[in-house]
Every structure is written in structure tokens, then in C-alpha cells.
N, CA, C and O atoms as a Maestro MAE file, in Angstrom:
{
 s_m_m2io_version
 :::
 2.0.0
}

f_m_ct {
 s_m_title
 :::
 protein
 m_atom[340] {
  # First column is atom index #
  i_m_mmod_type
  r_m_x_coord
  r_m_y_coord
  r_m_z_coord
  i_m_residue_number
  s_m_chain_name
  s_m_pdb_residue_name
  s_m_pdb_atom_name
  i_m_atomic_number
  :::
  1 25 0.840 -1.175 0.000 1 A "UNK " " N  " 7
  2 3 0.000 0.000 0.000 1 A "UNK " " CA " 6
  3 2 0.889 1.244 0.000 1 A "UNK " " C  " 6
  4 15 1.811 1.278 0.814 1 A "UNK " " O  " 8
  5 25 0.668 2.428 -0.968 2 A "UNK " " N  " 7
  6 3 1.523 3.211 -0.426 2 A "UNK " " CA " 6
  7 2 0.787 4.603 -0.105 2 A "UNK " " C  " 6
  8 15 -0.347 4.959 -0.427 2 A "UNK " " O  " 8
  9 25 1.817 5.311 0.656 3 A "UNK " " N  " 7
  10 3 0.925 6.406 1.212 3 A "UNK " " CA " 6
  11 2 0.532 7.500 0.185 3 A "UNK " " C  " 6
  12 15 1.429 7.793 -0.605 3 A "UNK " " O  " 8
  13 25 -0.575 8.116 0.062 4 A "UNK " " N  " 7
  14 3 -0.964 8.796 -0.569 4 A "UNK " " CA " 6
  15 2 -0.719 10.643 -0.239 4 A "UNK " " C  " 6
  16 15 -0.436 10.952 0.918 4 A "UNK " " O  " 8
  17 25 -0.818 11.500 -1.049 5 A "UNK " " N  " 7
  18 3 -1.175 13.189 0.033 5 A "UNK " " CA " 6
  19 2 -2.288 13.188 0.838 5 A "UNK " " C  " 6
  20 15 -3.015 12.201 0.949 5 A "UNK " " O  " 8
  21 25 -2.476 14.277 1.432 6 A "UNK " " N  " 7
  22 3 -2.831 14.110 3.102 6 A "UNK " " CA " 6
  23 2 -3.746 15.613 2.709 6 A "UNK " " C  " 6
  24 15 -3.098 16.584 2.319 6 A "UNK " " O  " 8
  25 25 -4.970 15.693 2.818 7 A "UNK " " N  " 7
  26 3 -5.365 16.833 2.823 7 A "UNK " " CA " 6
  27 2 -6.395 16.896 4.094 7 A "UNK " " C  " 6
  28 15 -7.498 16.350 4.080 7 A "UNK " " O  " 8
  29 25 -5.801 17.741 5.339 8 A "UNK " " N  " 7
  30 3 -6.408 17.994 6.841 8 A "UNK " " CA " 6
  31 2 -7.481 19.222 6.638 8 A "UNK " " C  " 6
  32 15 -7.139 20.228 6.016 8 A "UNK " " O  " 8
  33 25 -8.764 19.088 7.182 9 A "UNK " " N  " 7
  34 3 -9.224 20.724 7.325 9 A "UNK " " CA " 6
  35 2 -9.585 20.141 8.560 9 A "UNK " " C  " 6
  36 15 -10.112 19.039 8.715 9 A "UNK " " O  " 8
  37 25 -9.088 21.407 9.900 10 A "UNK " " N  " 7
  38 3 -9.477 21.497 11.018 10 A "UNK " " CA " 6
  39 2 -10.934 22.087 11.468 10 A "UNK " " C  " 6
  40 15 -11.360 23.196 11.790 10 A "UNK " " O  " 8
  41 25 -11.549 20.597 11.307 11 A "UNK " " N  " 7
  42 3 -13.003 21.649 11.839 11 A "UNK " " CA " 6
  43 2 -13.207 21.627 13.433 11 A "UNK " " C  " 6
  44 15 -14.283 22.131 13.752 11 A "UNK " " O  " 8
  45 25 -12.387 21.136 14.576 12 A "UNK " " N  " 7
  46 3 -12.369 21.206 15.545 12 A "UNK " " CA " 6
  47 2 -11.418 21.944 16.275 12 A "UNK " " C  " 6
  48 15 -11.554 21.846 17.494 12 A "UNK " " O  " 8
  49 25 -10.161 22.909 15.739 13 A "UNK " " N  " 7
  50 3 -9.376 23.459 15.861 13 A "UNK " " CA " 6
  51 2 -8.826 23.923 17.478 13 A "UNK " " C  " 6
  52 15 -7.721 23.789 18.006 13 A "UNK " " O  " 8
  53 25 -10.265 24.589 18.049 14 A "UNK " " N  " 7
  54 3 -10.560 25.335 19.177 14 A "UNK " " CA " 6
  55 2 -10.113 23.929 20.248 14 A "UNK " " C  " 6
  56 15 -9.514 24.070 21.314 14 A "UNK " " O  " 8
  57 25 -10.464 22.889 19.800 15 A "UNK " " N  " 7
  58 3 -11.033 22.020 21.033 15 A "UNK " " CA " 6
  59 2 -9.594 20.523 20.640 15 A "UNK " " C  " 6
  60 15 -9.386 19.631 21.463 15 A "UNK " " O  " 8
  61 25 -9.161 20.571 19.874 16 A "UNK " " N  " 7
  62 3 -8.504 19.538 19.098 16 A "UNK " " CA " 6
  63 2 -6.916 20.546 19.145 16 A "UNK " " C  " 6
  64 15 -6.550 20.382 17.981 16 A "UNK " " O  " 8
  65 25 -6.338 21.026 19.495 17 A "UNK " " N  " 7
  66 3 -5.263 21.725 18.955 17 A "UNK " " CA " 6
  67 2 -4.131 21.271 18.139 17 A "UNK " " C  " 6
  68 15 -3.425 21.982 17.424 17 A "UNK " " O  " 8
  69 25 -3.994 19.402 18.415 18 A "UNK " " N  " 7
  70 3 -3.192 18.712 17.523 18 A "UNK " " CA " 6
  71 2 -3.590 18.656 16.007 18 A "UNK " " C  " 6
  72 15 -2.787 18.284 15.151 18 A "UNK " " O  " 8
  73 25 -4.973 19.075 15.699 19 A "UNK " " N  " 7
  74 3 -5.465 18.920 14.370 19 A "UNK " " CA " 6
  75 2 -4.127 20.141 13.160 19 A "UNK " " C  " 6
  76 15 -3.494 19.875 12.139 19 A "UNK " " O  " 8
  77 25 -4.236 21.312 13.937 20 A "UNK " " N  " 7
  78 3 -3.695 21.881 12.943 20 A "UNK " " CA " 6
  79 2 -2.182 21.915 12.864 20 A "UNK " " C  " 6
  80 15 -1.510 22.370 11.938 20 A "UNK " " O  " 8
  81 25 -1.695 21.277 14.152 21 A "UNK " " N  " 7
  82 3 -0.284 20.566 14.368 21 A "UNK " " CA " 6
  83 2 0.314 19.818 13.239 21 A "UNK " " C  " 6
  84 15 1.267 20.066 12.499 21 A "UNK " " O  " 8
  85 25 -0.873 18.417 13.353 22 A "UNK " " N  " 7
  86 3 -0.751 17.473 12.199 22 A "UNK " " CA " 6
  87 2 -0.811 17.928 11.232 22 A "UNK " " C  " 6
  88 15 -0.435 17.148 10.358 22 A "UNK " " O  " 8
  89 25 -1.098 18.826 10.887 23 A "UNK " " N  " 7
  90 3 -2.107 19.681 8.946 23 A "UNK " " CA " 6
  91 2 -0.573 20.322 8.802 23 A "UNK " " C  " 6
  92 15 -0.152 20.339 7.645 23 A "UNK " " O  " 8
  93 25 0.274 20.826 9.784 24 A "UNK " " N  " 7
  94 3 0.627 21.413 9.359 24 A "UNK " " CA " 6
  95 2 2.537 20.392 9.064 24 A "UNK " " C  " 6
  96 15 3.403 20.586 8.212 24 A "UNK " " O  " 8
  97 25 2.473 19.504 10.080 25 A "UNK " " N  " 7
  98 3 3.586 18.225 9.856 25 A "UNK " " CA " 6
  99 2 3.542 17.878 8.311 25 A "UNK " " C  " 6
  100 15 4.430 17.781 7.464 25 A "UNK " " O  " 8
  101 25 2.311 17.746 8.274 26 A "UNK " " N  " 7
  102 3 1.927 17.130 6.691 26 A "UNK " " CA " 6
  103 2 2.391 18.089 5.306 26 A "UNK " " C  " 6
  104 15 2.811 17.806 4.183 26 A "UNK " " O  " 8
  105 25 2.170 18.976 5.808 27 A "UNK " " N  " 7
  106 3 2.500 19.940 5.039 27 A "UNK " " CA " 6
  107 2 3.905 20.871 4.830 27 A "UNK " " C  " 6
  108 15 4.156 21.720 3.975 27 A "UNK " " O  " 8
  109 25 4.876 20.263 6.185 28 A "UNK " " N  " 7
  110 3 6.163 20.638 6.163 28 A "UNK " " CA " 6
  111 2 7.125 19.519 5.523 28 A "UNK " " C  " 6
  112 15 8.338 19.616 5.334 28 A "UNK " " O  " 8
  113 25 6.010 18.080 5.145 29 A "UNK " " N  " 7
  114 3 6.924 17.158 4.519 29 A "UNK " " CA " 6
  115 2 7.058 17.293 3.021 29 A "UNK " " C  " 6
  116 15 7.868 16.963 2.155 29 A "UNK " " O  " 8
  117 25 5.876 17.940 3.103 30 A "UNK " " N  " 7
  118 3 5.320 18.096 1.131 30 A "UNK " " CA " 6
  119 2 4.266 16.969 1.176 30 A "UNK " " C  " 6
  120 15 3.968 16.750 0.001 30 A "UNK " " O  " 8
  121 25 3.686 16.295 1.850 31 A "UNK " " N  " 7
  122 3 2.514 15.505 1.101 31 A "UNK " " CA " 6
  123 2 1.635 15.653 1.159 31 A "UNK " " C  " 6
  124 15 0.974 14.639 0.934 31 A "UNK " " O  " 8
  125 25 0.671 17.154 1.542 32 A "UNK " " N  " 7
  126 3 -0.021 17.667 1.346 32 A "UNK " " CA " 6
  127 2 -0.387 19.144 2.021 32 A "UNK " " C  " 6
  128 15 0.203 19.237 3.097 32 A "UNK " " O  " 8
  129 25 -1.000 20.059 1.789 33 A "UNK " " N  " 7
  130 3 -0.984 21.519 1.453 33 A "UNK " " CA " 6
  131 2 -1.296 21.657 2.878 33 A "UNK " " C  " 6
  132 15 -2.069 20.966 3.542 33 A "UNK " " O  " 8
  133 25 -0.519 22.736 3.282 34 A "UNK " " N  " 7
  134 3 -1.386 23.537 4.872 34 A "UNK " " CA " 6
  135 2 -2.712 22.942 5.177 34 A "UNK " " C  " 6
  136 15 -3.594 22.508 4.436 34 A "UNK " " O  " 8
  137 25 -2.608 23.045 6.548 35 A "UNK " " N  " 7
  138 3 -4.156 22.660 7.164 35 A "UNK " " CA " 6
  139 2 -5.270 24.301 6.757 35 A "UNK " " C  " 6
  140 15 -4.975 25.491 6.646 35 A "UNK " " O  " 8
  141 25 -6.854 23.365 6.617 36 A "UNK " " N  " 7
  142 3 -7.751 24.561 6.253 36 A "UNK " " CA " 6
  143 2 -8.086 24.244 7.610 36 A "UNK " " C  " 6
  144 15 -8.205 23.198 8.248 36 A "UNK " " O  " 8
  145 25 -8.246 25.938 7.948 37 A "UNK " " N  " 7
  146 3 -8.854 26.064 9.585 37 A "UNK " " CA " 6
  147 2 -10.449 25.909 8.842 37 A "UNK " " C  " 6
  148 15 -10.649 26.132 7.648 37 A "UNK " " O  " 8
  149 25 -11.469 25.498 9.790 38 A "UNK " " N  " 7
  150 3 -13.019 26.166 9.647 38 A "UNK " " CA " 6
  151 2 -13.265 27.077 9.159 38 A "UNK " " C  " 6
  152 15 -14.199 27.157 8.361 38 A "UNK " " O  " 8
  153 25 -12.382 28.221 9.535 39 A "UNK " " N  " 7
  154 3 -13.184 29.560 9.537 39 A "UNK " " CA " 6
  155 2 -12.550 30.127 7.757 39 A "UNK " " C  " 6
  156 15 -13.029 31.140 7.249 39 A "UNK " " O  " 8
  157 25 -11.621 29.414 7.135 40 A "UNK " " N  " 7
  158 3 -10.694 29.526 5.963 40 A "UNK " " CA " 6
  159 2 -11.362 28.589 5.039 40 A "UNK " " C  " 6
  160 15 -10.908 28.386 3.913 40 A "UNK " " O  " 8
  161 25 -12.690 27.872 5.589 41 A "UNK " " N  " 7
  162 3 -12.763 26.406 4.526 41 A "UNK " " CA " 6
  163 2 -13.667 27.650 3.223 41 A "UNK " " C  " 6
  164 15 -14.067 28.795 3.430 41 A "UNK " " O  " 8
  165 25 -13.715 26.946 2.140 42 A "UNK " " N  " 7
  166 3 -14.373 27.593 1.350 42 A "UNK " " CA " 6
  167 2 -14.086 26.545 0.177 42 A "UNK " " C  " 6
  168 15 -13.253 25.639 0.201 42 A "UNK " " O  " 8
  169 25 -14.819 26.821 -0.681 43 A "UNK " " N  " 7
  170 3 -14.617 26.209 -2.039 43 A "UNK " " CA " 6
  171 2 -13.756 26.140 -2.977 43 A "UNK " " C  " 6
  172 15 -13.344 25.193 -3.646 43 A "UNK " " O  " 8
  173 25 -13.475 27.451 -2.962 44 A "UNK " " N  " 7
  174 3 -11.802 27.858 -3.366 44 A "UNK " " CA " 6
  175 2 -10.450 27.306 -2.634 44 A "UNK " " C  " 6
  176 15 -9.355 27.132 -3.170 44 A "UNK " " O  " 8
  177 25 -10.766 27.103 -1.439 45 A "UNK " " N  " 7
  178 3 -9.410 26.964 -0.598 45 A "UNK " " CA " 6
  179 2 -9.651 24.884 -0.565 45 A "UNK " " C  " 6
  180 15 -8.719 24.149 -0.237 45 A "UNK " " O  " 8
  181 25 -10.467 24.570 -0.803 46 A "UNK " " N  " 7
  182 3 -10.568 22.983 -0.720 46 A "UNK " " CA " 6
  183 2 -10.360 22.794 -2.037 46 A "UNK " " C  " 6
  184 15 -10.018 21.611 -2.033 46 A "UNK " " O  " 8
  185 25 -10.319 23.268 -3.566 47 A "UNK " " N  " 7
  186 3 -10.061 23.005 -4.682 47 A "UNK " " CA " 6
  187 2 -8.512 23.386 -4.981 47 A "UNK " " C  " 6
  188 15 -7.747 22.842 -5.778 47 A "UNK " " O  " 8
  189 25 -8.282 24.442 -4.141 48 A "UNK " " N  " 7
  190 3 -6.646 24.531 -4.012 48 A "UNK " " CA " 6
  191 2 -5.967 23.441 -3.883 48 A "UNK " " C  " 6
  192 15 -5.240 23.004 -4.775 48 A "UNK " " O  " 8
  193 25 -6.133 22.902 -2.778 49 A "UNK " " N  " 7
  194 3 -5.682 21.260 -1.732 49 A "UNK " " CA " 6
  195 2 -5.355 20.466 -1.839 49 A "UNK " " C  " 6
  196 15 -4.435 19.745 -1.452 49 A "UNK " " O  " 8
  197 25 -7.060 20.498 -3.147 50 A "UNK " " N  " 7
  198 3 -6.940 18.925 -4.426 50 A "UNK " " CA " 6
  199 2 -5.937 19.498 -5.239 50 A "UNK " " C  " 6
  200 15 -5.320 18.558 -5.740 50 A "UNK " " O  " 8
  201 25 -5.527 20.444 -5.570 51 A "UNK " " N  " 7
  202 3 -4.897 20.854 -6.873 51 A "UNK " " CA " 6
  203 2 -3.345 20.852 -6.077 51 A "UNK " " C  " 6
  204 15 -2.285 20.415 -6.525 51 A "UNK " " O  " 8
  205 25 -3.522 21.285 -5.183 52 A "UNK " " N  " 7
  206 3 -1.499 20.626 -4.612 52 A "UNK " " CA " 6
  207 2 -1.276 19.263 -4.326 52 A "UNK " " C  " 6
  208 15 -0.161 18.758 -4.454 52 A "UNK " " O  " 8
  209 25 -2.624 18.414 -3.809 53 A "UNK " " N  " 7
  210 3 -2.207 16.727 -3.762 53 A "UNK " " CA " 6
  211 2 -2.171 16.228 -5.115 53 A "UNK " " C  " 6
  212 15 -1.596 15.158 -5.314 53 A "UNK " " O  " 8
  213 25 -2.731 16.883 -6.122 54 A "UNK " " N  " 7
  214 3 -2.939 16.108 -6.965 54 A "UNK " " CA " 6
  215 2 -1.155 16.271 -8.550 54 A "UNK " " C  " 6
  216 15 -0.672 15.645 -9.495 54 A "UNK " " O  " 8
  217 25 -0.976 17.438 -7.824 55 A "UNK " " N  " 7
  218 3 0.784 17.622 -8.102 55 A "UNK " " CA " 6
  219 2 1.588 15.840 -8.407 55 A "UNK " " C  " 6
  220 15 1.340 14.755 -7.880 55 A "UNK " " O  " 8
  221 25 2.387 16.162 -9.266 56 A "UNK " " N  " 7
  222 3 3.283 15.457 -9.351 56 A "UNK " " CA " 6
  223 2 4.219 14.683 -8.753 56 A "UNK " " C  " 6
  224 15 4.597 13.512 -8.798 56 A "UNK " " O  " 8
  225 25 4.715 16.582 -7.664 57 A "UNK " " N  " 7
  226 3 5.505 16.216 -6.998 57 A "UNK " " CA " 6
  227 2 5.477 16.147 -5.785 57 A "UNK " " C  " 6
  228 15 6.452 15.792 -5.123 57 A "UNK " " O  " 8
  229 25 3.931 16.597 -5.111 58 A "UNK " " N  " 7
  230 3 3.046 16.205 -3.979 58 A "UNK " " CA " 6
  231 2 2.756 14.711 -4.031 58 A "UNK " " C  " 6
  232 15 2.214 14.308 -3.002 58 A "UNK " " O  " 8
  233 25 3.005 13.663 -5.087 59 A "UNK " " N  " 7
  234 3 2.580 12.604 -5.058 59 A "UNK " " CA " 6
  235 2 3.437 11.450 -4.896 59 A "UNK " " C  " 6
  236 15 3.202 10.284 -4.581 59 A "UNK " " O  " 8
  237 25 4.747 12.231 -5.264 60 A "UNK " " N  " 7
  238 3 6.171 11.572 -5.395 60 A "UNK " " CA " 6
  239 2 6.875 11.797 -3.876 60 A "UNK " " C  " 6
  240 15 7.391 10.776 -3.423 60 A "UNK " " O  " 8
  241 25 6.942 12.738 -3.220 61 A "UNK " " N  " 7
  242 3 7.131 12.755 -1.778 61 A "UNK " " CA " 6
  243 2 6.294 12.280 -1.248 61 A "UNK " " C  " 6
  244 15 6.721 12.063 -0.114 61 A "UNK " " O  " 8
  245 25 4.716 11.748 -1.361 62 A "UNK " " N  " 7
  246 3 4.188 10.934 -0.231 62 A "UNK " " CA " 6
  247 2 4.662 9.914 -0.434 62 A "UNK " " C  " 6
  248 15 5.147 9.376 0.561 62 A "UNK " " O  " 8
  249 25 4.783 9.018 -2.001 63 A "UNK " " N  " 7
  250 3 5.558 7.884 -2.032 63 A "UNK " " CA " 6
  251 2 7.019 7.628 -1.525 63 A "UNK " " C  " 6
  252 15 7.374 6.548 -1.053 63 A "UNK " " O  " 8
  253 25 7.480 8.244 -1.605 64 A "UNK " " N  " 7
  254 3 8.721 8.183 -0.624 64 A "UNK " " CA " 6
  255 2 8.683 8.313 0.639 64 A "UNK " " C  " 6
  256 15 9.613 7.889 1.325 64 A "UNK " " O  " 8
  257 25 7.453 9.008 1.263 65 A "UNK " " N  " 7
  258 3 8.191 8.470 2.617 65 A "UNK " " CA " 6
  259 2 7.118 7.787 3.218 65 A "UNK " " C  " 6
  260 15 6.720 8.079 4.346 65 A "UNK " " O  " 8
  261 25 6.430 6.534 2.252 66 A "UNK " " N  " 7
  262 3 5.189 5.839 2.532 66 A "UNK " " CA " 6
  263 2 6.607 4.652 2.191 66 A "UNK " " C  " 6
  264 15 6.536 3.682 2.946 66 A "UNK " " O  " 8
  265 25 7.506 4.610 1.464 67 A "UNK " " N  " 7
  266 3 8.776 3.717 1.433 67 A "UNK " " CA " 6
  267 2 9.705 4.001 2.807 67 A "UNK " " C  " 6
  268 15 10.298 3.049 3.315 67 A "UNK " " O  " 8
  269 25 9.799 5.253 3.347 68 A "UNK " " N  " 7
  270 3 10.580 5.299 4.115 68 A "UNK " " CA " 6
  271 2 9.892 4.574 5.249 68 A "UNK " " C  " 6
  272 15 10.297 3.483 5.652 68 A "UNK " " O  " 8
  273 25 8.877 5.178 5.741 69 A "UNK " " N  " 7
  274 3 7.951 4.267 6.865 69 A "UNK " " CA " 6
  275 2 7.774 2.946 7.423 69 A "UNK " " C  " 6
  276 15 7.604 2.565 8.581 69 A "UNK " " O  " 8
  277 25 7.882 2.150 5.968 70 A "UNK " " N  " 7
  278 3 7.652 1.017 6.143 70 A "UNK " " CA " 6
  279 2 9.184 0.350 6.416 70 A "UNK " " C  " 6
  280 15 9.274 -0.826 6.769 70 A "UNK " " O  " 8
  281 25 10.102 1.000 6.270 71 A "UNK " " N  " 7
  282 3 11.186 0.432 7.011 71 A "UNK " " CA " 6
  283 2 11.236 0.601 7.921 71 A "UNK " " C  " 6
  284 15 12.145 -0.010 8.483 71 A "UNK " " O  " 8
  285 25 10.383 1.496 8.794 72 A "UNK " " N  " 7
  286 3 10.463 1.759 10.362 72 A "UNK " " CA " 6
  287 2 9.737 0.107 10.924 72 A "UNK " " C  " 6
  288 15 8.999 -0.542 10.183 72 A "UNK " " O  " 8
  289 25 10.101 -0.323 12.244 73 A "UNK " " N  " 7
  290 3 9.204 -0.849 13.150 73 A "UNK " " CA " 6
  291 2 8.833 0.117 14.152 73 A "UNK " " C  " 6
  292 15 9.720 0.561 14.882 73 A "UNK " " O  " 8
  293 25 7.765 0.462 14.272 74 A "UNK " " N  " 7
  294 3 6.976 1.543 15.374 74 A "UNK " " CA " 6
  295 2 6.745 0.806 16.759 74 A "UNK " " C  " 6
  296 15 7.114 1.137 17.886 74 A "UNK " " O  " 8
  297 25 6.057 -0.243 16.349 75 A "UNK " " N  " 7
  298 3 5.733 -0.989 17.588 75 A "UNK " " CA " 6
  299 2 7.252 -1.238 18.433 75 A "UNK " " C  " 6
  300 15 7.543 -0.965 19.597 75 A "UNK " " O  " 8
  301 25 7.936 -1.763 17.523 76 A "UNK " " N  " 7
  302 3 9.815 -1.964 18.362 76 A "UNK " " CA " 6
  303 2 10.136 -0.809 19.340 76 A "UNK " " C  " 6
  304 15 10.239 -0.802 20.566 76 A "UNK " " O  " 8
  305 25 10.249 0.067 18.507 77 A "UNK " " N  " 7
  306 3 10.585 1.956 19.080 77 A "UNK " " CA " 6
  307 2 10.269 1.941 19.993 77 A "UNK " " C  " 6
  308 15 11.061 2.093 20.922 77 A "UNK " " O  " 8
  309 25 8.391 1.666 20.275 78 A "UNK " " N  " 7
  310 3 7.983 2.410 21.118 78 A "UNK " " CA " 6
  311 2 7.902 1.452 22.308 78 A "UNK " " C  " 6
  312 15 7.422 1.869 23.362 78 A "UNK " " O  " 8
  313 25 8.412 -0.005 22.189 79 A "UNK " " N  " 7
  314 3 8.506 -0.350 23.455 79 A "UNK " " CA " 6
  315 2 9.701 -0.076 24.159 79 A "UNK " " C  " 6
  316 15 10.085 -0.036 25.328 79 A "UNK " " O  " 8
  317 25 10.238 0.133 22.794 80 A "UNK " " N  " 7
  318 3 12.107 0.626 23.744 80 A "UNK " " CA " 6
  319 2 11.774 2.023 24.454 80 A "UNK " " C  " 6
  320 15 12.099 2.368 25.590 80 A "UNK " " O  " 8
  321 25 11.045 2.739 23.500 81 A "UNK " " N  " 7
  322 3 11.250 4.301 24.345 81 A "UNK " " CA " 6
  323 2 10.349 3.932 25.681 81 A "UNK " " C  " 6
  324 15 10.748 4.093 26.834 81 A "UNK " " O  " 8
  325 25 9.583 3.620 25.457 82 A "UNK " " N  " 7
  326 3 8.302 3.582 27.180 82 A "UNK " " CA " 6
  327 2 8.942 2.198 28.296 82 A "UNK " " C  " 6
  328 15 8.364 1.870 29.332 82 A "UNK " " O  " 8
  329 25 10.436 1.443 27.696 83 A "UNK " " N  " 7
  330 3 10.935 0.404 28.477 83 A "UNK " " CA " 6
  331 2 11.842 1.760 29.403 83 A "UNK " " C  " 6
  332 15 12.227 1.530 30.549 83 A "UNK " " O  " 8
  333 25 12.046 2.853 28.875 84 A "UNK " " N  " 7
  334 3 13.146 3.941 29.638 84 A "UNK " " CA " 6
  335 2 12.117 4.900 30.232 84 A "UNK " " C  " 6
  336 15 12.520 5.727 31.050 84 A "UNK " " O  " 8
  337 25 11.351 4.881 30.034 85 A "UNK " " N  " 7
  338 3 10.161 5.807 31.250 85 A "UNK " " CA " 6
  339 2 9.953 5.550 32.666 85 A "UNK " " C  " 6
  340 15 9.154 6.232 33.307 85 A "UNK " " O  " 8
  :::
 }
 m_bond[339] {
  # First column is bond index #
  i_m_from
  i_m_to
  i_m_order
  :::
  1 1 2 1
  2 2 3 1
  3 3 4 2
  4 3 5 1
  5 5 6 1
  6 6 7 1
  7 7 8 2
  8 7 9 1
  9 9 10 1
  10 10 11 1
  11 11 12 2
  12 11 13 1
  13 13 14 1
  14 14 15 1
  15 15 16 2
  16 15 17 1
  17 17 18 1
  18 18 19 1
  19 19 20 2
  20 19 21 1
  21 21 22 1
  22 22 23 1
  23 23 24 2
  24 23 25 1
  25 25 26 1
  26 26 27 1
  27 27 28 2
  28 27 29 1
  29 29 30 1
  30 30 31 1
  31 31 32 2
  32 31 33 1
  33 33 34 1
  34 34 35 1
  35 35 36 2
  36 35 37 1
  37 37 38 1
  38 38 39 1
  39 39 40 2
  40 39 41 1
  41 41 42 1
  42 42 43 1
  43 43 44 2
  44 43 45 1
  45 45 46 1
  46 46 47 1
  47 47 48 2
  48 47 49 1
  49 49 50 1
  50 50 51 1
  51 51 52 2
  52 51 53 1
  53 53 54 1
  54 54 55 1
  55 55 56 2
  56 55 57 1
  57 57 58 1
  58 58 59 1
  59 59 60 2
  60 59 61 1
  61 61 62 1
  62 62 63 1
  63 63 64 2
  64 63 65 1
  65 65 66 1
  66 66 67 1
  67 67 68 2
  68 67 69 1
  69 69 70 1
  70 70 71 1
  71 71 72 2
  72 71 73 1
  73 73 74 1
  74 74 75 1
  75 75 76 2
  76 75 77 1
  77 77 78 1
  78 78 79 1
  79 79 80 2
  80 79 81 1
  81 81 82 1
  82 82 83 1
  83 83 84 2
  84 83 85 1
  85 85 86 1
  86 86 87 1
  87 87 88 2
  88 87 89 1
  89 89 90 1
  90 90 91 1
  91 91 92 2
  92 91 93 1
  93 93 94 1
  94 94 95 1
  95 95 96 2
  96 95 97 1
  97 97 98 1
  98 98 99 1
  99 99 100 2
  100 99 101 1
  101 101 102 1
  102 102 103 1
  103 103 104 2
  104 103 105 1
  105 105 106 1
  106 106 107 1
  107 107 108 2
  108 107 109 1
  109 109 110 1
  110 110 111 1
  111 111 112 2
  112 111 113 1
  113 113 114 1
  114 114 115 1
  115 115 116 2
  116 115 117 1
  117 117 118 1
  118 118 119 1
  119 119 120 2
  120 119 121 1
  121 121 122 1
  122 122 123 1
  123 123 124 2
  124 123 125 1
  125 125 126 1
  126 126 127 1
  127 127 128 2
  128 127 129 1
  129 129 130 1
  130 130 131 1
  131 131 132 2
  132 131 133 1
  133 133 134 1
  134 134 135 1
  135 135 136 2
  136 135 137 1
  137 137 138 1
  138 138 139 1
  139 139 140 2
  140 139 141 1
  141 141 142 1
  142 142 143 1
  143 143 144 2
  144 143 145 1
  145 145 146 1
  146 146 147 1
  147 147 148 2
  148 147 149 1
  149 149 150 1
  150 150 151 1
  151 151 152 2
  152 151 153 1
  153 153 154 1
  154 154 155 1
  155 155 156 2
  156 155 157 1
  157 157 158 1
  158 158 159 1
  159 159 160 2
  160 159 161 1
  161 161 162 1
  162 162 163 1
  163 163 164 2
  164 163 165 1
  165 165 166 1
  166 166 167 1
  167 167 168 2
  168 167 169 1
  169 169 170 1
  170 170 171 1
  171 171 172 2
  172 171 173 1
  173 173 174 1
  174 174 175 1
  175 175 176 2
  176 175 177 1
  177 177 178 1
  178 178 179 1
  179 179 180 2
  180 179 181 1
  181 181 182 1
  182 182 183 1
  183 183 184 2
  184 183 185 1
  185 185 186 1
  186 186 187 1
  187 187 188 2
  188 187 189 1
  189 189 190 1
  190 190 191 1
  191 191 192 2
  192 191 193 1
  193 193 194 1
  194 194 195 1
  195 195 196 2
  196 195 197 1
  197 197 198 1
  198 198 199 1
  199 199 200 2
  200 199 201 1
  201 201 202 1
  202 202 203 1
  203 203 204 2
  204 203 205 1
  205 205 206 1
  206 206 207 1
  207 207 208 2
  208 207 209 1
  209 209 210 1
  210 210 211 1
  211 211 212 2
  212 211 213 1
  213 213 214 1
  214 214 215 1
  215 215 216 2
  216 215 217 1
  217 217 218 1
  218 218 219 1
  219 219 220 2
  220 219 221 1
  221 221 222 1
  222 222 223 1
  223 223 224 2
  224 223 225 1
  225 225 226 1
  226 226 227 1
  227 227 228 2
  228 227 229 1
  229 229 230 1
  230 230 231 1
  231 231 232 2
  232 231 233 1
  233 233 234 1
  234 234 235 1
  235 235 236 2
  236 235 237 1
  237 237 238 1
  238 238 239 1
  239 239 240 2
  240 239 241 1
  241 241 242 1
  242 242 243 1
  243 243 244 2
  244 243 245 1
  245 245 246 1
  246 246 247 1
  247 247 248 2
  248 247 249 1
  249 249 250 1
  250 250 251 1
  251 251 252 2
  252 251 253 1
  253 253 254 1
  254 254 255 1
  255 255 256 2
  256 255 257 1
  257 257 258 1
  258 258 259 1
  259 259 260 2
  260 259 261 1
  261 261 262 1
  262 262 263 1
  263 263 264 2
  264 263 265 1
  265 265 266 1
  266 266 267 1
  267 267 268 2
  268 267 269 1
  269 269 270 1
  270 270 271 1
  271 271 272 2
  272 271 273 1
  273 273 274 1
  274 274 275 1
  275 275 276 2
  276 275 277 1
  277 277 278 1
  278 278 279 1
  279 279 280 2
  280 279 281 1
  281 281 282 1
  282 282 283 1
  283 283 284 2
  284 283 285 1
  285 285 286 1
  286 286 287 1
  287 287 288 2
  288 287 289 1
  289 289 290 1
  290 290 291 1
  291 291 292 2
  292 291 293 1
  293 293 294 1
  294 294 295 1
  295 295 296 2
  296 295 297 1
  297 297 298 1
  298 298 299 1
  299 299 300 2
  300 299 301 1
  301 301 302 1
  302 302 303 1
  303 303 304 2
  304 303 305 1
  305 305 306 1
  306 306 307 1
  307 307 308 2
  308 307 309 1
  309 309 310 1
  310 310 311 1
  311 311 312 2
  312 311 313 1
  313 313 314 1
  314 314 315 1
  315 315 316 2
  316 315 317 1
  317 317 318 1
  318 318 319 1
  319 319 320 2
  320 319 321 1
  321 321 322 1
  322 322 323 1
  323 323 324 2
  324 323 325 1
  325 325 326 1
  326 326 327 1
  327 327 328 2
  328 327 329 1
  329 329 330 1
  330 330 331 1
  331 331 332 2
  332 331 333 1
  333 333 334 1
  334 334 335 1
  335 335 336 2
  336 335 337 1
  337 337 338 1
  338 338 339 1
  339 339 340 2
  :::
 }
}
């Protein structure tokens, strides 16, 4: 399976604060465009979104690090990191 772009709109923003955290991780990797706050959603700004995931090279950095990922073990990591807590 590989990972695809990532398009976040924060409609819980106020109450969720990791939402626009994540929107915005996603968007510092390249695999998909800034998070849309609620108050920013519009028709224009969600056809933008599609039009940066749907990029070339928005599609070629999610595949790469949907390759990089899967060389991770997560589950391993995280028993080592929470075995030092």
C-alpha cells in the first residue's frame, strides 16, 4: 500500500489543537498543502488542496516516505522508548 497526500481541514481546531499541528507536519513534509482552519474552509481553498495533492511532486514525496515508513518498526521503538520511562 503506499501512502498517498494528506489533505487535513481542522473543523475542531478550538477544542482539538493537535489537528492543525498534524495539517501542518503534513505539510512541512510536502505531502499535502497547509491545514484549512473552519473559519478559511471555502470552495476555493478545498479546490486549491486537491490541486497541490494532486501535483506530481506532492505525489512523489508521499511515495517516498510511505517507502521510508515502512522500514520503520513503530511498535519496536515504542517499546524501547516507554521500556526507559
Amino acid at each position: 500500500m503506499e501512502l498517498v497526500p494528506l489533505l487535513l481541514v481542522c473543523w475542531l481546531e478550538d477544542l482539538l489543537l493537535y489537528q492543525p499541528f498534524r495539517g501542518q507536519m503534513i505539510a512541512n513534509c510536502g505531502v499535502g498543502p497547509p491545514p484549512i482552519v473552519k473559519k478559511k474552509f471555502n470552495s476555493e481553498a478545498l479546490a486549491n488542496a486537491f490541486r497541490f495533492c494532486m501535483l506530481q511532486s506532492t505525489q512523489e514525496k508521499a511515495k517516498a516516505l510511505g517507502e521510508e515508513m515502512r522500514k520503520e518498526n513503530g511498535i519496536r521503538t515504542g517499546v524501547q522508548v516507554c521500556a526507559f520511562c
